[in-house]
Every structure is written in structure tokens, then in C-alpha cells.
VMD Tcl script that draws the C-alpha trace (Angstrom):
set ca {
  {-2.97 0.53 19.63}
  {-7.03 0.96 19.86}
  {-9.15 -1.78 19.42}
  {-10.61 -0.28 16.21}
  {-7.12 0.13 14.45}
  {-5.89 -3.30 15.47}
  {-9.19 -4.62 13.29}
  {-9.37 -2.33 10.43}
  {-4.61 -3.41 10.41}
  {-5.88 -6.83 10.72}
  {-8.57 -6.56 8.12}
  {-6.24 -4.44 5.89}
  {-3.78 -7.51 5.95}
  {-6.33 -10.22 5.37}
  {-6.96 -8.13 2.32}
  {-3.30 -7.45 1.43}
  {-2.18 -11.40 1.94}
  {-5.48 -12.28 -0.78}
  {-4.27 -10.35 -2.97}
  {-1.00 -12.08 -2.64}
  {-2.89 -15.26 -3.15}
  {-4.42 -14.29 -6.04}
  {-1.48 -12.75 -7.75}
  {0.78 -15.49 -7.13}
  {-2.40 -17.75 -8.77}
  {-2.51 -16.01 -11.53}
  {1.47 -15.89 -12.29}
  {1.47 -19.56 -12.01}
  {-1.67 -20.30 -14.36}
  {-0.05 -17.53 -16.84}
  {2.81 -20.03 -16.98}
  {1.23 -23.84 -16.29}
  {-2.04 -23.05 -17.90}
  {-5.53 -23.66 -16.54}
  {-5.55 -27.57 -16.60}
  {-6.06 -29.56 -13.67}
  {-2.27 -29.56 -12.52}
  {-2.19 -25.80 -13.59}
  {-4.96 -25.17 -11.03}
  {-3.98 -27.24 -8.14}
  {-0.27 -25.70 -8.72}
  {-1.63 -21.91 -8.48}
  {-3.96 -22.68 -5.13}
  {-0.72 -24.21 -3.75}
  {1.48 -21.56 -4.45}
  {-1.43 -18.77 -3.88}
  {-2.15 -19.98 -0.47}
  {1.53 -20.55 0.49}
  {2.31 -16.63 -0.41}
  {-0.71 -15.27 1.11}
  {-0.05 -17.23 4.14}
  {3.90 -16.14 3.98}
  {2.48 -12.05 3.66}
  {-0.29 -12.71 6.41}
  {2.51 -14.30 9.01}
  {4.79 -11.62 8.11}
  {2.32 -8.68 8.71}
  {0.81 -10.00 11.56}
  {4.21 -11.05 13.22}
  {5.14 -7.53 13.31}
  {2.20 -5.19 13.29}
  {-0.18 -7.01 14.99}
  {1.44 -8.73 17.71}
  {4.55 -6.81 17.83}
  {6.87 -9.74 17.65}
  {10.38 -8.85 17.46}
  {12.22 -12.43 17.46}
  {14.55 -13.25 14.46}
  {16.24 -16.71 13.64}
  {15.27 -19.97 11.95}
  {14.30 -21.12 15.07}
  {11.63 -18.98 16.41}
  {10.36 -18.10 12.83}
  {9.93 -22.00 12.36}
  {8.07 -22.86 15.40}
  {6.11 -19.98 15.25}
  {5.42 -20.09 11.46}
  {4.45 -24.17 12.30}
  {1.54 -22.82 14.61}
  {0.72 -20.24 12.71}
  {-0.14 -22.63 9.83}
  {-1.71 -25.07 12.11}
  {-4.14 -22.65 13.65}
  {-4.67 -21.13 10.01}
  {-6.04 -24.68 9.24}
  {-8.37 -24.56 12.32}
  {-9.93 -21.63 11.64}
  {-9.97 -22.57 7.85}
  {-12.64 -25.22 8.61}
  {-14.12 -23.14 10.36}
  {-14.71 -21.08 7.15}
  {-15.61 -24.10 5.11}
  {-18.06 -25.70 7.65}
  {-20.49 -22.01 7.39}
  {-19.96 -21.82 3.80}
  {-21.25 -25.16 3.30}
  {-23.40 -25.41 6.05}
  {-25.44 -22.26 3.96}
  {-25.03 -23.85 0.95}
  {-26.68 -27.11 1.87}
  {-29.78 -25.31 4.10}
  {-30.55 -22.30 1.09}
  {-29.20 -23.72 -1.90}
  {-27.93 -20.63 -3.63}
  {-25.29 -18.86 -3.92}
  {-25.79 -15.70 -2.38}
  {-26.58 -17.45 1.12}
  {-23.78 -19.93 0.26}
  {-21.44 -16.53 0.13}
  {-23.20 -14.68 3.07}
  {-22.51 -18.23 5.05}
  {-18.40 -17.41 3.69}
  {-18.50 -13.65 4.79}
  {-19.47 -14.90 8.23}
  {-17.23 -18.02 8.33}
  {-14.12 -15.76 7.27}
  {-15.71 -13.18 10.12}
  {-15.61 -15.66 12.65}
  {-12.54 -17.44 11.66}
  {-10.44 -14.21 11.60}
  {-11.76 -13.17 15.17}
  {-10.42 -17.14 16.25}
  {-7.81 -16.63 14.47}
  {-6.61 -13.83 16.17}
  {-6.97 -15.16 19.24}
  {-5.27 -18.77 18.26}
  {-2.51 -16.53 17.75}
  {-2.16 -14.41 20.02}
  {-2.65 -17.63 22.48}
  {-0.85 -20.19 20.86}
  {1.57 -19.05 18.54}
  {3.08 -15.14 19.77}
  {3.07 -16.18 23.28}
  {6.04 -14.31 24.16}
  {5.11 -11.39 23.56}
  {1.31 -11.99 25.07}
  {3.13 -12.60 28.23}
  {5.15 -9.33 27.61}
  {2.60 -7.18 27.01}
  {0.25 -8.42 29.87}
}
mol new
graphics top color blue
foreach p $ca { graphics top sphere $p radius 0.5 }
foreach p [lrange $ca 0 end-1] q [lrange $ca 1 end] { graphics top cylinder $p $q radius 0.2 }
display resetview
């Protein structure tokens, strides 16, 4: 696969797995309501299914990763996760870091457009490192 269609697959799934998020977010506050416990129920469950479609998509049409079992899909789901939470500060650290140097919120979301930018590029190579490493040995 080219360069280019490996980013616009990998931005078409970053799309596709918020969308999960945000569905699954809004089925749970349709049923818990917006309170508190509503809302911290919904981001749970949100993140947990976008991060389920993302590891999914990206297992098999991004790094062509083949393996099947509890076993392989739990290790590699584990690292998946953890590098997820790497590049999630990532994220966080330029949103804020705009935030606290313009004070408004269209530099606080330009600093989140470029954290997610950044993070996604890491991200991808976290993974393809770290976590598929089977299959970046194959294909090298």
C-alpha cells in the first residue's frame, strides 16, 4: 500500500472509531442520563468502543496482522492500549499547553488538531514498533 492510502485508511479509521465513541456516549446518556455518573459512564464506555473499532481496523488493515486467539489478541490489545495512553498525553499536553499561552478556544482547539496530528503519527509508529511486531519483522 502507498504512503498516501495508508494515511488517508488510517485517518478514515480515527474518524470511524470517534464516531464509535460518540455513539456508544450517547446510547449510554440516552439510558443513565446526563448526571455526573451518566457522564463518566458514557466517556468510559465511548472510549472503550472506539478503542475496540480502532484496534480492530488497524490490526487488520493497517498492519496486516493475521494472528487469532485470546492470547495474541490480549497481549497485543494490552500494548495497544498502553501506547494509546502515551500518545493520549501527548494530545492533552498541546491542547493545554495552547490553552494556557492564548487563552481561547480556537488556539486551545488548533493546539488539539496538532496534538491528535502528532499523536496519531506516534501512534502509528508505537504500533507498528511495539505492539504488531510480528508482522514488522515480516514485512521488512
Amino acid at each position: 500500500m502507498s504512503l498516501h492510502g495508508l494515511i488517508l485508511r488510517y485517518a478514515a479509521f480515527a474518524v470511524l472509531a470517534t464516531l464509535a465513541n460518540l455513539g456508544a456516549q450517547r446510547a449510554v446518556l440516552g439510558l443513565a442520563g446526563g448526571g455526573g455518573t451518566g457522564f463518566a459512564l458514557a466517556v468510559a464506555v465511548g472510549t472503550g468502543a472506539g478503542l475496540v473499532v480502532k484496534y480492530l481496523l488497524d490490526k487488520r488493515w493497517i498492519f496486516a496482522d493475521r494472528s487469532t486467539g485470546l492470547k495474541a489478541h490480549g497481549r497485543k490489545f494490552t500494548l495497544y492500549t498502553a501506547m494509546g495512553l502515551i500518545t493520549t498525553m501527548i494530545f492533552w499536553g498541546a491542547e493545554t499547553a495552547f490553552w494556557l499561552t492564548w487563552k481561547t478556544d480556537a488556539m486551545r482547539e488548533a493546539g488539539a488538531v496538532l496534538g491528535l496530528a502528532i499523536g496519531y503519527v506516534v501512534k502509528y509508529n508505537l504500533d507498528r514498533r511495539f505492539v504488531f511486531t510480528d508482522v514488522a519483522r515480516a514485512a521488512a
